[in-house]
KEKE-3310 file (N, C-alpha, C; in steps of 0.2 Angstrom, whole numbers, plus 5000, padded with zeros to 4 digits):
npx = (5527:5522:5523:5518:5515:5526:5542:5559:5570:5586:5595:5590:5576:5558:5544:5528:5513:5497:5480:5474:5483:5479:5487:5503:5515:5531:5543:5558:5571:5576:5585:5593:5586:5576:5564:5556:5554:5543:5543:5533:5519:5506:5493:5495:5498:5504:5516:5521:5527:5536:5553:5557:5568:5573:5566:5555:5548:5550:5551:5542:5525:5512:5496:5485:5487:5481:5469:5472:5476:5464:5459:5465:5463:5449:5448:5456:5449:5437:5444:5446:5433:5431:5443:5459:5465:5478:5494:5488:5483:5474:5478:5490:5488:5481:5492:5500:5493:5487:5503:5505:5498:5501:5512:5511:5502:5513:5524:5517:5509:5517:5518:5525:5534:5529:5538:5543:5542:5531:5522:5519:5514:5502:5496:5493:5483:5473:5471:5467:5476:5488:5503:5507:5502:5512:5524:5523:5524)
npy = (5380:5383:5371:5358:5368:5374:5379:5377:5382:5388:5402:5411:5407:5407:5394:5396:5386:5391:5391:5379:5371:5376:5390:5397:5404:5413:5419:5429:5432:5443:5445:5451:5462:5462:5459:5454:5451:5448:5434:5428:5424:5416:5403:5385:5378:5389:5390:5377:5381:5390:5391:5390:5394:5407:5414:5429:5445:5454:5446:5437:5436:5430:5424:5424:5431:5443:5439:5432:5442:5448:5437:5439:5451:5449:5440:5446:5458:5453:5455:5468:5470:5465:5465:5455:5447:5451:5442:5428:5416:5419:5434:5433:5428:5437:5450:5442:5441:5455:5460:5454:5461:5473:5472:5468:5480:5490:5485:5485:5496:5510:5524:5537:5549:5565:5580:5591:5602:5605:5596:5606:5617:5609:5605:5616:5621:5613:5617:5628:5637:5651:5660:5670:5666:5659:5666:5671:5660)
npz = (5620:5607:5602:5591:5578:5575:5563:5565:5553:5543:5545:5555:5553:5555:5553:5556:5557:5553:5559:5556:5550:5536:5533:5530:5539:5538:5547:5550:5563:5575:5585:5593:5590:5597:5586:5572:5556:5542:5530:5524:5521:5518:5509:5511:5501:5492:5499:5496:5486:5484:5493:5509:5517:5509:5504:5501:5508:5495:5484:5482:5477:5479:5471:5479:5490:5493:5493:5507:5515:5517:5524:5535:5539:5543:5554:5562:5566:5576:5585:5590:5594:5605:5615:5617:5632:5638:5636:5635:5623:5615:5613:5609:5596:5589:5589:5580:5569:5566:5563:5552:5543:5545:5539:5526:5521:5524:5515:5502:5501:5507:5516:5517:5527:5532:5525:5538:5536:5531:5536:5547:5542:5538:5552:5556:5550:5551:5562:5564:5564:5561:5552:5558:5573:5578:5579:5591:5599)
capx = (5522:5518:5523:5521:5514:5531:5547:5563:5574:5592:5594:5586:5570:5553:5539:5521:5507:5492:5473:5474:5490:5478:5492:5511:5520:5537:5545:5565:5573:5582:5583:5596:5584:5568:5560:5554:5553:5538:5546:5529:5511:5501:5491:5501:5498:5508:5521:5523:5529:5543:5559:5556:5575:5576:5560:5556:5541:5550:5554:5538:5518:5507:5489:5482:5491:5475:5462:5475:5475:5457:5456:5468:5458:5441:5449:5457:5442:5434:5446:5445:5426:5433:5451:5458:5469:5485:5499:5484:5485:5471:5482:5497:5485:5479:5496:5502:5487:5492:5506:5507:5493:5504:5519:5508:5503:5521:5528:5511:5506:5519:5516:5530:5531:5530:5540:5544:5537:5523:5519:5516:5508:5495:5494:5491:5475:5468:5467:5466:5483:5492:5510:5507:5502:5518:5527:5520:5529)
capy = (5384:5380:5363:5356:5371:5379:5375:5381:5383:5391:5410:5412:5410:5401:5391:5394:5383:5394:5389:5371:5369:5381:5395:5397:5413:5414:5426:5431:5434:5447:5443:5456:5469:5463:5460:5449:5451:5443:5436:5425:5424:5410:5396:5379:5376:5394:5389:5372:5381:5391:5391:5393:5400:5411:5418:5439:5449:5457:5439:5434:5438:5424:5426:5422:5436:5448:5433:5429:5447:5449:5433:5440:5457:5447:5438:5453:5464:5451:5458:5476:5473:5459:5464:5448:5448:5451:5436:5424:5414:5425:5439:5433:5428:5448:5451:5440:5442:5463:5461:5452:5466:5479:5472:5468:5487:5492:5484:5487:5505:5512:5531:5541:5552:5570:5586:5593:5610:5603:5593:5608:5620:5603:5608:5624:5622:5605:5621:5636:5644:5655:5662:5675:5661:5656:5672:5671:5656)
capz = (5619:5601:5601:5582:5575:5573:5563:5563:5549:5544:5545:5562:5553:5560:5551:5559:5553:5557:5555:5557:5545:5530:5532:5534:5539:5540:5548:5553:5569:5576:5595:5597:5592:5598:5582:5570:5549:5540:5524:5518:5522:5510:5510:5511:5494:5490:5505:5494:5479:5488:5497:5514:5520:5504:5503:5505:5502:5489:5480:5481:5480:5477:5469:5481:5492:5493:5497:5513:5518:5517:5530:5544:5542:5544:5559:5568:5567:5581:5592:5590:5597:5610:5617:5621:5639:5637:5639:5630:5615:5607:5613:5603:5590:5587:5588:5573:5563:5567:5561:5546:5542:5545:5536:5519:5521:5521:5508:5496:5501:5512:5518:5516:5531:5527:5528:5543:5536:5528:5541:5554:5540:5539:5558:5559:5546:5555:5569:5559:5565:5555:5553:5565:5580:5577:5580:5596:5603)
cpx = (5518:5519:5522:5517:5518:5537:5552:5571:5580:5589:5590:5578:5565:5547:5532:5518:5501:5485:5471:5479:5488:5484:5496:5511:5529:5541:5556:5566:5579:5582:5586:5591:5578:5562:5559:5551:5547:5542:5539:5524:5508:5498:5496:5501:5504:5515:5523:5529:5536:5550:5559:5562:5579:5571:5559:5549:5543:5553:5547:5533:5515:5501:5485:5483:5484:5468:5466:5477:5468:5455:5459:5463:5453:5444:5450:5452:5438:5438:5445:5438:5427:5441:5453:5463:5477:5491:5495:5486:5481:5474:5489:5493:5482:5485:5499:5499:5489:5497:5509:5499:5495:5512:5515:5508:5509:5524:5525:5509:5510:5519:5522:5529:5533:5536:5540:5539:5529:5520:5515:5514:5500:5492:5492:5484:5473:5467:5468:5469:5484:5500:5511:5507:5511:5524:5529:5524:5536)
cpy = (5383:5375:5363:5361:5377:5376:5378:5381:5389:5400:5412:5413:5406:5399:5391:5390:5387:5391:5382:5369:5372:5386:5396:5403:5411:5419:5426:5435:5437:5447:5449:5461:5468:5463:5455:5452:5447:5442:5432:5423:5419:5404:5390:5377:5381:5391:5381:5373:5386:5390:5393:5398:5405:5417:5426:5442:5453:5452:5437:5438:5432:5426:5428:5428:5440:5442:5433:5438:5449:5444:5437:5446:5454:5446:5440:5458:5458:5455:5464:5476:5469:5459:5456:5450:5447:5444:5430:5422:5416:5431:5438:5430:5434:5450:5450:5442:5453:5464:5459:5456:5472:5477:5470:5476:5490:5491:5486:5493:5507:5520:5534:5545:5558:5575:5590:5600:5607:5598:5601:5615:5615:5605:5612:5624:5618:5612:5627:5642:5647:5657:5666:5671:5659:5659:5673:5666:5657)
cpz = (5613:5599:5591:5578:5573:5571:5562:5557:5547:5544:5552:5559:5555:5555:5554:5554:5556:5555:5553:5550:5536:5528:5534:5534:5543:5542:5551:5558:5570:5583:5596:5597:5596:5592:5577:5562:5547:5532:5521:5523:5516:5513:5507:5505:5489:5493:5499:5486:5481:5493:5503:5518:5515:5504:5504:5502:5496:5481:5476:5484:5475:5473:5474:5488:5494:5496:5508:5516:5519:5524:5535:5544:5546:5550:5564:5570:5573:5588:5593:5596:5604:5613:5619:5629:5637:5639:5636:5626:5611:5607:5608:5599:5587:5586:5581:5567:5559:5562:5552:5543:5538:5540:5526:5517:5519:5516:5503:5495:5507:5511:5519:5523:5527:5530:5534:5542:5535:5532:5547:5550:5540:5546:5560:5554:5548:5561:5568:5564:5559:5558:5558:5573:5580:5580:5588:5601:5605)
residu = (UNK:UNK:UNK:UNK:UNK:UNK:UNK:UNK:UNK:UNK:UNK:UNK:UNK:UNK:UNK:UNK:UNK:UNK:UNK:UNK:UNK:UNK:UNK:UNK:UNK:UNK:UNK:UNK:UNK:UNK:UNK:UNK:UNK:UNK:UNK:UNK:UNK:UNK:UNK:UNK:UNK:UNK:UNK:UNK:UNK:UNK:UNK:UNK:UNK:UNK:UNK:UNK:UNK:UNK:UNK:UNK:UNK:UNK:UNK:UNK:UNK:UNK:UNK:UNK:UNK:UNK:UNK:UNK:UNK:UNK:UNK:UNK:UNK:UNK:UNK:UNK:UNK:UNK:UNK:UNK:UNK:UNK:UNK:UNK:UNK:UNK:UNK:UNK:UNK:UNK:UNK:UNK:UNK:UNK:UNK:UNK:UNK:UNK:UNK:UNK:UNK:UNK:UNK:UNK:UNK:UNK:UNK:UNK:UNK:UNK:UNK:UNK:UNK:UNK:UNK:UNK:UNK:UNK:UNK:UNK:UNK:UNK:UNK:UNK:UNK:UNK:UNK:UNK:UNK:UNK:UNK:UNK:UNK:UNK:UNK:UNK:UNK)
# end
């Protein structure tokens, strides 16, 4: 399915070439769960200065880190306006780009979730309950 733009090296981990050989991502497998770790995002120039079956996002952020999340944005916003078809190669390419979006995100600005309570007083003034409504259930 991706023929030579995929390599697999130790730790169950894989080598894409994305964007005509511009960007590697590597990511780690967990078959058992269904899931799939991003430990490196960069241009091949970055991807040349690292370890590919050691690497983490917590090892490593390149400079250039901020340039190559601004592309996948640019790239994934086509689809927002354009879904692609499911089962696709542009659908698993929204997918990736997605994800190595959502996994920068997380590592750089991750969102706590909140308090149970202070979670559903935030609720009740998003809809202008009060303790008394409350009573009531």
């Amino acid at each position: 399915m991706f023929g030579a733009n995929i390599d697999f090296v130790s730790d169950n981990r894989i080598i894409f070439d994305i964007s005509g050989n511009k960007y590697r991502l590597i990511v780690h497998v967990a078959c058992f769960a269904n899931r799939v770790l991003i430990k490196f995002v960069g241009t091949n120039k970055e991807y040349n200065q690292i370890n590919p079956e050691t690497v983490s996002w917590t090892t490593f952020e390149p400079s250039g880190m901020m340039m190559t999340l601004r592309w996948a944005i640019a790239e994934v916003s086509a689809y927002f306006e354009n879904q692609p078809e499911p089962g696709t190669e542009e659908a698993d390419r929204f997918d990736v780009l997605s994800a190595l979006i959502e996994a920068y995100e997380d590592a750089h600005y991750p969102i706590e979730a909140p308090e149970p309570i202070e979670l559903i007083k935030a609720h009740m003034e998003m809809f202008g309950r009060t303790p008394a409504d409350l009573a009531v259930i």
